[in-house]
TORNU-796979 format. One record per residue (C-alpha): residue in one letter; x, y, z. Coordinates in steps of 0.5 Angstrom, whole numbers, plus 500, padded with zeros to 3 digits. Example, Ala and Ser with C-alpha at 12.3 -4.5 7.8 and 13.67 -1.06 7.14 Angstrom:
% TORNU-796979
<pt res="a" xx="525" yy="491" zz="516"/>
<pt res="s" xx="527" yy="498" zz="514"/>
% end
This chain:
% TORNU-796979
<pt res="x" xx="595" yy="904" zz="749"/>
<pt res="x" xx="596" yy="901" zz="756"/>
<pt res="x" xx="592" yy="897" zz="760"/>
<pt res="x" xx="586" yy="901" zz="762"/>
<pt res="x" xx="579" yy="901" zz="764"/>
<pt res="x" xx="573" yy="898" zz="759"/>
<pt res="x" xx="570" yy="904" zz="759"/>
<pt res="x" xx="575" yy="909" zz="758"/>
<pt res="x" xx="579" yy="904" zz="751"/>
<pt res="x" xx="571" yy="904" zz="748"/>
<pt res="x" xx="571" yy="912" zz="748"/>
<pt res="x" xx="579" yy="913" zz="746"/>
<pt res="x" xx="583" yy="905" zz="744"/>
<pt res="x" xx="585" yy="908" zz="737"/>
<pt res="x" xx="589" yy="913" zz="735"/>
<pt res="x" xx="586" yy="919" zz="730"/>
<pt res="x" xx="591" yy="924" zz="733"/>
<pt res="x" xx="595" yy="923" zz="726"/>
<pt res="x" xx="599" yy="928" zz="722"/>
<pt res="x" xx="598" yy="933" zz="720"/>
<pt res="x" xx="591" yy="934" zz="722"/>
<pt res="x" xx="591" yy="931" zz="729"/>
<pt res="x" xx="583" yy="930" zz="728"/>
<pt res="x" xx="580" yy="929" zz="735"/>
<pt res="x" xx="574" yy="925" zz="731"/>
<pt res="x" xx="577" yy="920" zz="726"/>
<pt res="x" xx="576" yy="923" zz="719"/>
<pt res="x" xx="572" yy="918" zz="713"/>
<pt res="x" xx="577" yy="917" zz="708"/>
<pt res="x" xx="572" yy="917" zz="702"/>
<pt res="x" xx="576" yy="915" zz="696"/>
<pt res="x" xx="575" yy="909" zz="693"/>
<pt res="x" xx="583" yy="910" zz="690"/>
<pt res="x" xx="590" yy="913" zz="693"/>
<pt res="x" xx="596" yy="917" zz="688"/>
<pt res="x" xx="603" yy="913" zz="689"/>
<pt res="x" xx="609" yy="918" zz="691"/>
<pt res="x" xx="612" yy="915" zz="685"/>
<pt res="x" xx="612" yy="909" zz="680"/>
<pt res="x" xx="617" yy="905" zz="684"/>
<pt res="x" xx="612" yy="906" zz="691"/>
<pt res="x" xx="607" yy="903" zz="687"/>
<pt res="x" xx="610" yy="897" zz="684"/>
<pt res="x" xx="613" yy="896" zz="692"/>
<pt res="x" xx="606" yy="896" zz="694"/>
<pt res="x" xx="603" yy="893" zz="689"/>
<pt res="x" xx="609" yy="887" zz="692"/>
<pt res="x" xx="607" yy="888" zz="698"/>
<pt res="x" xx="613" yy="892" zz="701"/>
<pt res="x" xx="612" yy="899" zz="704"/>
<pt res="x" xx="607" yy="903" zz="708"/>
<pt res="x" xx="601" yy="907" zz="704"/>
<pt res="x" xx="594" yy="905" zz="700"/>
<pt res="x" xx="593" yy="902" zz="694"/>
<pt res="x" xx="585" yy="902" zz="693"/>
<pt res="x" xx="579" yy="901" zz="698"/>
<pt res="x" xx="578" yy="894" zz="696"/>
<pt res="x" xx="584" yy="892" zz="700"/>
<pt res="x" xx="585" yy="897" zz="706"/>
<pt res="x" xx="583" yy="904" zz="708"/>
<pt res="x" xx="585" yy="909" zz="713"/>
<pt res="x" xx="578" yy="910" zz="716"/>
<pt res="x" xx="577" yy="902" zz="716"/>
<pt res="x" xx="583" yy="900" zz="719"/>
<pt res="x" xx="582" yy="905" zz="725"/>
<pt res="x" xx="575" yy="901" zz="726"/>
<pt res="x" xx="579" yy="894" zz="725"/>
<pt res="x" xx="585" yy="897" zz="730"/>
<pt res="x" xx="579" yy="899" zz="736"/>
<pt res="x" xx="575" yy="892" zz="736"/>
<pt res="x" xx="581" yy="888" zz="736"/>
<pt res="x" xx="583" yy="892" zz="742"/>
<pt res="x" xx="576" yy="892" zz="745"/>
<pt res="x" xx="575" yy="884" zz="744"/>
<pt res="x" xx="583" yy="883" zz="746"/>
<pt res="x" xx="584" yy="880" zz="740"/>
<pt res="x" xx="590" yy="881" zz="734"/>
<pt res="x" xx="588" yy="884" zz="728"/>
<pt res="x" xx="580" yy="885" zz="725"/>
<pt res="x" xx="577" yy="886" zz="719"/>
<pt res="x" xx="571" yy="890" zz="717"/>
<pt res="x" xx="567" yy="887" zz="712"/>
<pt res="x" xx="559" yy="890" zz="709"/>
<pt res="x" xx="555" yy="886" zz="714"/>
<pt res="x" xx="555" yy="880" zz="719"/>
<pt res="x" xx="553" yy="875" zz="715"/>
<pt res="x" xx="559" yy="877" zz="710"/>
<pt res="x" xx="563" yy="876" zz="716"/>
<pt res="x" xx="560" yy="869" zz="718"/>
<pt res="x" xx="561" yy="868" zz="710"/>
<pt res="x" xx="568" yy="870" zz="709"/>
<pt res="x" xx="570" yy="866" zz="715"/>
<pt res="x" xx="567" yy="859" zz="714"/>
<pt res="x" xx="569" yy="859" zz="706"/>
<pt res="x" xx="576" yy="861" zz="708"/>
<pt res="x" xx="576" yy="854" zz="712"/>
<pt res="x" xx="572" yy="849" zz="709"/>
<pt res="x" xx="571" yy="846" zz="702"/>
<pt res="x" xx="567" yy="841" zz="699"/>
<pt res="x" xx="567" yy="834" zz="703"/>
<pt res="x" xx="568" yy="838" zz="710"/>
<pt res="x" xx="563" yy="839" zz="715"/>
<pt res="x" xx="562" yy="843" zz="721"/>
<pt res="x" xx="559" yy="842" zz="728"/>
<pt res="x" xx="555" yy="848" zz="731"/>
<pt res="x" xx="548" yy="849" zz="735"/>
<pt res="x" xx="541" yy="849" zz="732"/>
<pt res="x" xx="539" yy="855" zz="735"/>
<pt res="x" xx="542" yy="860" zz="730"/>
<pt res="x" xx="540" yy="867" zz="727"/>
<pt res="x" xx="535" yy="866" zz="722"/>
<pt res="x" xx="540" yy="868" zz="716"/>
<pt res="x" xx="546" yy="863" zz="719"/>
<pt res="x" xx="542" yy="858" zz="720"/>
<pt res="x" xx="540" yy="859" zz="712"/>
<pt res="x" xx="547" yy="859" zz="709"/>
<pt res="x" xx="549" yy="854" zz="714"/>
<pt res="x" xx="543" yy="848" zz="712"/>
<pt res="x" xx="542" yy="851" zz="705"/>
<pt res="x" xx="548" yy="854" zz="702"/>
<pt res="x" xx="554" yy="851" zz="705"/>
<pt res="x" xx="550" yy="844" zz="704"/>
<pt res="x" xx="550" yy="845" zz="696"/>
<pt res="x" xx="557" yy="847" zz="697"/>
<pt res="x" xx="558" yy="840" zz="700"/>
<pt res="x" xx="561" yy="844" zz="707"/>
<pt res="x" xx="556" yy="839" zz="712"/>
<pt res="x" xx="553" yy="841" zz="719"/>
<pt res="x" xx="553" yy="838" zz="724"/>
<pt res="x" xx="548" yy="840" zz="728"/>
<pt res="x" xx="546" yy="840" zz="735"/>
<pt res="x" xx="540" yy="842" zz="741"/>
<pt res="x" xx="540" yy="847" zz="745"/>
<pt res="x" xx="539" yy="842" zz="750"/>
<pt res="x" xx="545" yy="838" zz="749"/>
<pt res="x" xx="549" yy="843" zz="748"/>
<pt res="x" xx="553" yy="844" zz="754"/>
<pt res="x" xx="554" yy="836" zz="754"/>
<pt res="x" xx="561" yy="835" zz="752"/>
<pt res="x" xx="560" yy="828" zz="750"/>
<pt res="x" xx="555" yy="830" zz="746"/>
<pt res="x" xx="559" yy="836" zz="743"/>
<pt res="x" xx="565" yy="831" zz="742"/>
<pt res="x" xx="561" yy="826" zz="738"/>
<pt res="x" xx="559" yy="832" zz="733"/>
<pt res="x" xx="567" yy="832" zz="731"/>
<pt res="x" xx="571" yy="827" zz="725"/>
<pt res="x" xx="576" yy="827" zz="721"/>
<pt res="x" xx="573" yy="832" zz="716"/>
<pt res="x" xx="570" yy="837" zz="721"/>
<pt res="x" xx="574" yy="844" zz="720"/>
<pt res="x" xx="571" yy="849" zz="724"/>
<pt res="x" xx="566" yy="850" zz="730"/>
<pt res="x" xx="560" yy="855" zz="731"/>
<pt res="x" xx="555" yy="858" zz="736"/>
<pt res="x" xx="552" yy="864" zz="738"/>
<pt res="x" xx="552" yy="865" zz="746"/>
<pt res="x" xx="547" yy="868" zz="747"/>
<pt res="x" xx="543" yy="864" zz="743"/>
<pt res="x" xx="538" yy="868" zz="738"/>
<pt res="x" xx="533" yy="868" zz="738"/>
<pt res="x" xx="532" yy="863" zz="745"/>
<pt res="x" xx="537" yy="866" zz="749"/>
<pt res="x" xx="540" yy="859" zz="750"/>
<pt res="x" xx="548" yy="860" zz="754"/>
<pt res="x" xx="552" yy="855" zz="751"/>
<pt res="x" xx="559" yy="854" zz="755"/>
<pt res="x" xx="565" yy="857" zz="751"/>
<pt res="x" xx="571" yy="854" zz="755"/>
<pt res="x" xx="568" yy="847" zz="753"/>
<pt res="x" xx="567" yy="848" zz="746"/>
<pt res="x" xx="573" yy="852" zz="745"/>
<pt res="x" xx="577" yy="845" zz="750"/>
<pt res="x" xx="574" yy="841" zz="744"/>
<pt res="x" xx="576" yy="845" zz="739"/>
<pt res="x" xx="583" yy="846" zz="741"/>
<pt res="x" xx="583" yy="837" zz="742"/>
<pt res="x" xx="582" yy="837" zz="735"/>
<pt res="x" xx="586" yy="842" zz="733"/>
<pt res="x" xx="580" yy="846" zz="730"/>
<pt res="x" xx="579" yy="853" zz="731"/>
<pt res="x" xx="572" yy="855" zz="734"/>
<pt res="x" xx="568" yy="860" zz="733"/>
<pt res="x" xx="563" yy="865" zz="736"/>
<pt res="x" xx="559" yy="870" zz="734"/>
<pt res="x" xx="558" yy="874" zz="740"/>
<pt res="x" xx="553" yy="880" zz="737"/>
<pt res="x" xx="548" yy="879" zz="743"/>
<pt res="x" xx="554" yy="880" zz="748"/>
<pt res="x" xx="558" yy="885" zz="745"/>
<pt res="x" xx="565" yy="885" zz="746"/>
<pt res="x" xx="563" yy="890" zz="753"/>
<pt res="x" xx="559" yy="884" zz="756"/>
<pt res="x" xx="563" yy="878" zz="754"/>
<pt res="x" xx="570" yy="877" zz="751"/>
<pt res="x" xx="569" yy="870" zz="747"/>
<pt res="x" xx="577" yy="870" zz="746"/>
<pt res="x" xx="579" yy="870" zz="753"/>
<pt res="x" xx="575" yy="864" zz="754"/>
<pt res="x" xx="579" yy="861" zz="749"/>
<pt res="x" xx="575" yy="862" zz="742"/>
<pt res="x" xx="580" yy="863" zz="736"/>
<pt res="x" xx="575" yy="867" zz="732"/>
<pt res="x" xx="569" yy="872" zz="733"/>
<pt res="x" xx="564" yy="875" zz="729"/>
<pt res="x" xx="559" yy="880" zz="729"/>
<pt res="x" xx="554" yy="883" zz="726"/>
<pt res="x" xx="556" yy="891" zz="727"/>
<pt res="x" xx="549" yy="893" zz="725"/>
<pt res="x" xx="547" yy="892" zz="731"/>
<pt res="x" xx="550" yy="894" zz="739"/>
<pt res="x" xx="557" yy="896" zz="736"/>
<pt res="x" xx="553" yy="901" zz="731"/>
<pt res="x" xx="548" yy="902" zz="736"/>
<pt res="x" xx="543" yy="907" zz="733"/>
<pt res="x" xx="540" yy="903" zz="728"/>
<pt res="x" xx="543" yy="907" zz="721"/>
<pt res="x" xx="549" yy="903" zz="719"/>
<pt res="x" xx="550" yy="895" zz="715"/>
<pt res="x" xx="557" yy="892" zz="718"/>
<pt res="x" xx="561" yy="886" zz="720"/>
<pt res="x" xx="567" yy="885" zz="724"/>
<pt res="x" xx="571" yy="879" zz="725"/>
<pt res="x" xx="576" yy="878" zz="730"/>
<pt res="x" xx="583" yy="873" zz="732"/>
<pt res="x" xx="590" yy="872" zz="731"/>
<pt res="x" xx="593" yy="875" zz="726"/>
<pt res="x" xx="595" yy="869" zz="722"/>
<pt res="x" xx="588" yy="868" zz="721"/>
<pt res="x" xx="585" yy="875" zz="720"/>
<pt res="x" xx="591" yy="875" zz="714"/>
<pt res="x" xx="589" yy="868" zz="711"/>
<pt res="x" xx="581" yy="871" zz="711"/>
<pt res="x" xx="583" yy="877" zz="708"/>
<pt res="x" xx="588" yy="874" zz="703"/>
<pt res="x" xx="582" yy="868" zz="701"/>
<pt res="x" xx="577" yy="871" zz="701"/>
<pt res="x" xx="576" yy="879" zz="702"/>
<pt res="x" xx="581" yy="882" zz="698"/>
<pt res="x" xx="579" yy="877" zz="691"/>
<pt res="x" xx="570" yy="877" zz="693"/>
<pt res="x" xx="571" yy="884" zz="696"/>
<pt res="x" xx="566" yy="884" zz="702"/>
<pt res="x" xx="568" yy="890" zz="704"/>
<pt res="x" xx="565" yy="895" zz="709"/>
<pt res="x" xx="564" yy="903" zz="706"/>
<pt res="x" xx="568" yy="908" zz="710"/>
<pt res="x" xx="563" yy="912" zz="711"/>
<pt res="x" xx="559" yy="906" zz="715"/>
<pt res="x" xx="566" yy="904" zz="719"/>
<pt res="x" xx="566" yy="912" zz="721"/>
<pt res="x" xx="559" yy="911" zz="724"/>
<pt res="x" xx="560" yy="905" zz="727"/>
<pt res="x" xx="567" yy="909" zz="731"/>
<pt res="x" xx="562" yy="914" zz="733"/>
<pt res="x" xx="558" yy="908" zz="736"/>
<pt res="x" xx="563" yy="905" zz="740"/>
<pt res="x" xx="564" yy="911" zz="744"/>
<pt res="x" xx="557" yy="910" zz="747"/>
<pt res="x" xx="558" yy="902" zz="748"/>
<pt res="x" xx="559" yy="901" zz="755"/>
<pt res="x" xx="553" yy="907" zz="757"/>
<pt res="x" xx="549" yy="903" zz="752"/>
<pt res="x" xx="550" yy="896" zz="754"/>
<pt res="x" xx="549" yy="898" zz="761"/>
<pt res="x" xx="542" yy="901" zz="761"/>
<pt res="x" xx="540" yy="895" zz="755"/>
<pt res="x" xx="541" yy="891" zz="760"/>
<pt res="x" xx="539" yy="893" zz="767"/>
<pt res="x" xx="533" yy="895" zz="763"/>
<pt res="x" xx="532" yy="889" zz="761"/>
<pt res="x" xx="533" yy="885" zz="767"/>
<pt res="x" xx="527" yy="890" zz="771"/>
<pt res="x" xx="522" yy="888" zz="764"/>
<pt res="x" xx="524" yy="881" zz="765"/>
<pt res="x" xx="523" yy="880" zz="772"/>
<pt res="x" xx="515" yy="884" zz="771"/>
<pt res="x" xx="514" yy="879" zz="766"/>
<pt res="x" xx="516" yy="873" zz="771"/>
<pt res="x" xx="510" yy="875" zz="774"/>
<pt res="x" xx="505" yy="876" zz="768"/>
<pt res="x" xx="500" yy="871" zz="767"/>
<pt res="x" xx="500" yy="871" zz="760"/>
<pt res="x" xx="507" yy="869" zz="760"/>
<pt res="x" xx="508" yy="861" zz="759"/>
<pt res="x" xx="516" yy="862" zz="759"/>
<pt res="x" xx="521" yy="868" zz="760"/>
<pt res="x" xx="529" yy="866" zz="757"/>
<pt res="x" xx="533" yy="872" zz="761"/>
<pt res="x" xx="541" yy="870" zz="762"/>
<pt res="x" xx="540" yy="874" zz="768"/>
<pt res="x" xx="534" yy="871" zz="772"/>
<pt res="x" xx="536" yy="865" zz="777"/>
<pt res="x" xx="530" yy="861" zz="773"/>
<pt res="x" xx="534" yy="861" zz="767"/>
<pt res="x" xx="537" yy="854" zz="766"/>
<pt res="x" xx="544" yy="857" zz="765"/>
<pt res="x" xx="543" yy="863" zz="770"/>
<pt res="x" xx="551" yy="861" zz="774"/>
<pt res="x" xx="555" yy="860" zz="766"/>
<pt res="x" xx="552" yy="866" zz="764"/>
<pt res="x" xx="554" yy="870" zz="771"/>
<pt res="x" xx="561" yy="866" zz="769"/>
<pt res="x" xx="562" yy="868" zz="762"/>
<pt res="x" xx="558" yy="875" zz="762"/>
<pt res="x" xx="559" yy="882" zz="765"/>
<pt res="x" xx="552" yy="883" zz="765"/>
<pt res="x" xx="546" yy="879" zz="761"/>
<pt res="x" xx="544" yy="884" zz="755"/>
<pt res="x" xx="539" yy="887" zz="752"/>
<pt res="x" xx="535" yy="881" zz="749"/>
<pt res="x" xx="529" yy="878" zz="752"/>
<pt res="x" xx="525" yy="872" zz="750"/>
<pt res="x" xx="518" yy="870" zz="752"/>
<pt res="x" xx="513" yy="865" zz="751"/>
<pt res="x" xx="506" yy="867" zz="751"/>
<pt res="x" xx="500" yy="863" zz="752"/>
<pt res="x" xx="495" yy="863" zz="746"/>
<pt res="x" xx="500" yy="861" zz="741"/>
<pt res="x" xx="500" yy="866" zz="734"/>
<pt res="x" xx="492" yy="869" zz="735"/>
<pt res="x" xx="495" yy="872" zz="742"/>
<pt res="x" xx="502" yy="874" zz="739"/>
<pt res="x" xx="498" yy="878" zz="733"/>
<pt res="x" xx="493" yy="881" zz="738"/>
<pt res="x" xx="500" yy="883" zz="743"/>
<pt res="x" xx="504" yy="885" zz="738"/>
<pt res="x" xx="499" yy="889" zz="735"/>
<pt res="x" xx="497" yy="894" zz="741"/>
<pt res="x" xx="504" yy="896" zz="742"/>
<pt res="x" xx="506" yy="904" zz="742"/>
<pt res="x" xx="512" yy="904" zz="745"/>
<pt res="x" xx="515" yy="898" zz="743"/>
<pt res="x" xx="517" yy="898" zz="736"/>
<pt res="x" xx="515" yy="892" zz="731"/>
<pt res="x" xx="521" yy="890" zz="728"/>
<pt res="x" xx="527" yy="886" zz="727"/>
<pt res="x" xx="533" yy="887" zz="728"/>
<pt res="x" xx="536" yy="889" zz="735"/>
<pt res="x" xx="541" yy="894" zz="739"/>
<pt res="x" xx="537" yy="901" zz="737"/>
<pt res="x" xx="536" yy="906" zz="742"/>
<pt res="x" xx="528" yy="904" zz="741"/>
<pt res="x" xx="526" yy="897" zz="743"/>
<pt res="x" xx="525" yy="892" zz="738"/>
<pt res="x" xx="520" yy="886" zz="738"/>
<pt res="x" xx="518" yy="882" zz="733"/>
<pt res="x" xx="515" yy="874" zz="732"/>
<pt res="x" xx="521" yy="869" zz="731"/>
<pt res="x" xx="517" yy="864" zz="727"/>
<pt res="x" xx="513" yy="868" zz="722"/>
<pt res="x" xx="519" yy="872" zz="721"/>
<pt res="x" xx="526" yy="872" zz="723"/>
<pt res="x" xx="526" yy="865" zz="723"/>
<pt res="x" xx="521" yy="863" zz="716"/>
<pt res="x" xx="528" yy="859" zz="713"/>
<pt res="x" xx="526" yy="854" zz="718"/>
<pt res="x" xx="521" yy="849" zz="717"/>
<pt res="x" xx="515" yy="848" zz="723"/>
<pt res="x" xx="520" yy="841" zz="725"/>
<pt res="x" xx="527" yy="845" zz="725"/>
<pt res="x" xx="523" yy="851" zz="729"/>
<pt res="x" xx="521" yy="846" zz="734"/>
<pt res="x" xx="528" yy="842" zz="734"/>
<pt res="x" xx="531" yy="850" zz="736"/>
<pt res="x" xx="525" yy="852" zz="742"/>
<pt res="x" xx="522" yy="857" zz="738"/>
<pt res="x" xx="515" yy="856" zz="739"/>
<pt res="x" xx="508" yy="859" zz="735"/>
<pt res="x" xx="508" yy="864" zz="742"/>
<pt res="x" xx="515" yy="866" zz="742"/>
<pt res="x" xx="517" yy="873" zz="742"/>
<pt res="x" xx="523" yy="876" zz="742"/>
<pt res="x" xx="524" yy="884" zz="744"/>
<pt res="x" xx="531" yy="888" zz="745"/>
<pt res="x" xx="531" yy="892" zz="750"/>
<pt res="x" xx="533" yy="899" zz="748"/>
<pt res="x" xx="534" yy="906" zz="752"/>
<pt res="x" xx="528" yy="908" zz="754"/>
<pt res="x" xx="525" yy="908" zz="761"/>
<pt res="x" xx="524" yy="901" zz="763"/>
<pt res="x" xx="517" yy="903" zz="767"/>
<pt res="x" xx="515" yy="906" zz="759"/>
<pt res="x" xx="516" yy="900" zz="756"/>
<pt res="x" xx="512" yy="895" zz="763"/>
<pt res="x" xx="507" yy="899" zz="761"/>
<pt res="x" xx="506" yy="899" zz="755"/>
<pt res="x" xx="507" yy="892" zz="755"/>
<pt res="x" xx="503" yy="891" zz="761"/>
<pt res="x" xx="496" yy="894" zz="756"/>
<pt res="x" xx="497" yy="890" zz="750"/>
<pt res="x" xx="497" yy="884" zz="754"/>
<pt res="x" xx="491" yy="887" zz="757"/>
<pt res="x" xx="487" yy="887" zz="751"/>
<pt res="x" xx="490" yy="881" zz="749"/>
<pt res="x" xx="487" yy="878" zz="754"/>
<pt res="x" xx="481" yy="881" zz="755"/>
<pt res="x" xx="480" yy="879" zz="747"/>
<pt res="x" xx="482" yy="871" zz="749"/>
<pt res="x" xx="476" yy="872" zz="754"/>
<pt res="x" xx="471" yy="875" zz="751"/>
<pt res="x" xx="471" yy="869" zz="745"/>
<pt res="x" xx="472" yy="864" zz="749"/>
<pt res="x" xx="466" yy="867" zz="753"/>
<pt res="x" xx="468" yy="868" zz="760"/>
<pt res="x" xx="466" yy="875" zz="763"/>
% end
């Protein structure tokens, strides 16, 4: 396809218009095996010579049209769909490191990577190199992370679940000096917001389930880069572990995608307007939004980003009693995790998302007792304001009354 607006390649960006159907919407290939024109065809796939389909396991039409389309919407060379972003995350850093390798990356992670990477990874032998968020965007503290037994780097940007930015072309220069690939997983952004791979990233992961699928009814992963590293991935791992995504899940994260630009518009122009009311609230200590000017990181994420997304942070005073009062009162906004639905999502880091860090982890990473993390979703931002504007009310009026003030 050649080269067109962002808007147009999330709604076309694949070809479905294959003989002889010439569908408008792809089609979902269930089928978990494939007939061979004759015994000689088989044999020439099974040697990997000639065009067509072996067994799901390895390839299928409805996936390969998913793979094709992110690869085109992240501007990278070739993708893989795998069943979930943390097997994504998995097959990539297991096709990278063995026993004695370490890696560097940020202590702000989501909760699931920051498990495999301190628990898992750590009884495989394959070490973490950890740093701040605070420290983050220094190179000298970053280069520090890296010797001669460092294989890959990895972070998030924004940073789940603080929003912390972190400077991709930094990170992606120390990489390329010590010939390491970088990689990123761009899941707060999308590939619509922000594009890892032009900044210099070498890989970029994603959990599908969220703002690529974008209606909260599928489990997916995606990995993106070079065709030598995608072929690498997919021979090393994915073929022989099988983490592999359902046709059926990649036909729905296709259908998502048409939507993408539309939905990553309204999430985050609905997420700065909430954002910027909750500046104002006195019972908010701290509000994390790339998009407002009191963020830290405000001018490289205006530098890296399109617009800032649809997840928000805040801290709100009274610690856990006030979380729990709030978080209790809603009616609009929707107490659970995840994020990137049509509804917005709201839910306490600390005592659920991030339960596999201890309280001295959690404290390294930012995320307070009094933190809050909420995806914005496409309702009507005043709806949400509103709704939130009474559960810190009653918030409030409950802290006053047992501290005795009128």
């Amino acid at each position: 396809m050649k080269k067109v607006a962002e808007e147009t390649l999330v709604v076309h960006g694949v070809r479905t218009d294959r003989p002889p159907s010439r569908d408008l919407i792809p089609p979902i290939h269930m089928t978990s095996t494939y007939r061979f024109e004759s015994a000689e065809q088989g044999s020439k796939l099974f040697r990997g010579r000639g065009e067509g389909y072996i067994y799901t396991r390895v390839s299928n039409p409805t996936v390969e049209m998913l793979q094709e389309k992110m690869a085109a919407l992240e501007g990278g060379k070739a993708a893989i769909a795998t069943a979930s972003g943390m097997s994504a995350i998995v097959s990539t850093v297991l096709t990278l490191a063995r026993p004695g390798d370490n890696f560097a990356t940020c202590n702000a992670l989501y909760g699931g990577t920051f498990a495999l990477f301190n628990k898992d990874l750590r009884r495989l032998d394959i070490n973490p190199h950890f740093i701040s968020l605070a420290s983050g965007n220094s190179r000298e503290e970053v280069e520090g992370l890296v010797d001669n037994k460092t294989k890959f780097m990895y972070l998030e940007t924004p940073a789940n679940p603080t929003l912390a930015v972190i400077d991709i072309r930094m990170w992606a220069s120390v990489a390329r000096a010590r010939k390491i690939p970088l990689i990123v997983d761009n899941t707060f952004a999308s590939p619509y917001l922000q594009k890892p791979l032009s900044l210099g990233a070498d890989i970029v992961v994603y959990s599908a389930t969220k703002y690529l699928g974008g209606h909260g009814d599928i489990i997916g992963g995606v990995i993106v880069g070079s065709k030598k590293a995608m072929s690498r991935i997919r021979e090393d791992y994915i073929k022989h572990y099988g983490p592999i995504i359902s046709p059926f899940n990649a036909w729905l994260i296709l259908r998502g995608l048409k939507t993408l630009a539309l939905r990553m518009n309204q999430h985050s122009d609905g997420a700065l307007k909430v954002a910027q009311w909750m500046e104002e609230q006195k019972i908010v200590k701290k509000v994390h939004y790339p998009g407002l000017e009191s963020h830290r990181a405000h001018g490289l994420a205006k530098k890296q980003m399109k617009k800032f997304g649809g997840m928000i942070a805040f801290e709100v005073k009274g610690g856990m009693p006030a979380v729990r009062r709030i978080l209790n009162n809603l009616a609009i906004c929707t107490l659970a995790v995840s994020l990137g639905d049509c509804e917005t999502l709201i839910q306490h880091p600390a005592s659920m998302t991030r339960s596999t860090y201890t309280k001295k982890e959690r404290a390294k990473a930012g995320i307070s007792d009094g933190l809050i993390r909420l995806s914005m979703g496409l309702e009507h931002p005043d709806d949400i304001i509103a709704d939130l504007e009474n559960a810190f009310s009653l918030s409030q009026r409950r802290f006053q009354t047992k501290k005795g003030t009128p």
